[in-house]
C-alpha positions in Angstrom: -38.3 27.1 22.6 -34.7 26.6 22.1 -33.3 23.1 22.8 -30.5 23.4 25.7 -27.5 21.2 25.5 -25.8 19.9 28.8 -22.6 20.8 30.0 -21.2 17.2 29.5 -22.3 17.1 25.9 -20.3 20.5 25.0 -17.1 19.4 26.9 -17.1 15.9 25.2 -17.5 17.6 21.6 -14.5 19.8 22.4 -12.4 17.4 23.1 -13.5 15.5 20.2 -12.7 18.5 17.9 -9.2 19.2 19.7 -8.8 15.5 19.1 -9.8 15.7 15.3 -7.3 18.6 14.2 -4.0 16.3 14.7 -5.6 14.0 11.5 -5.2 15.1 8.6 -6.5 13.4 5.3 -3.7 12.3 2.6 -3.9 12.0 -0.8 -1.1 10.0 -2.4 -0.6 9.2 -6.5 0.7 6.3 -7.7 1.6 4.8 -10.9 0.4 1.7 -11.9 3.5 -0.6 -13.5 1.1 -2.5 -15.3 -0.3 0.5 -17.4 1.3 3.5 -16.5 -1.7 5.0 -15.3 -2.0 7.1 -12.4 -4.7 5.4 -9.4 -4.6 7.9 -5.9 -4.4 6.2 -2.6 -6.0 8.8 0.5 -5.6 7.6 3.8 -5.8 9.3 7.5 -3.0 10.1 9.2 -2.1 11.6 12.4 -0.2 15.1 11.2 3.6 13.5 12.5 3.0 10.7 10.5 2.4 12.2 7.0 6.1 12.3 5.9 6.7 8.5 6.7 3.4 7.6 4.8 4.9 9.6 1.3 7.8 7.8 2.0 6.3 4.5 2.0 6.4 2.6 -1.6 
């Protein structure tokens, strides 16, 4: 027998996922002055936000 879900839980996870799709996961390199290496810094950021974050030093 199939487990049933309520209506509650599939409303909440719908908002949840329509929620979750203005994130967006950012993945910056930056060079160390130190060494010259390269380290990468990710962050989450809400989807207008992702130029200002590149922009950030």
């Amino acid at each position: 027998m199939a487990k049933g879900t309520s209506k509650n839980a599939k409303v909440k996870d719908a908002k949840a996922a329509a929620e979750s799709k203005v994130w967006t996961k950012v993945i910056k390199a930056v060079r160390s002055p130190k060494s010259g290496a390269y380290t990468f810094k990710e962050a989450i950021v809400h989807k207008d936000k992702v130029q200002e974050y590149m922009n950030q030093k």
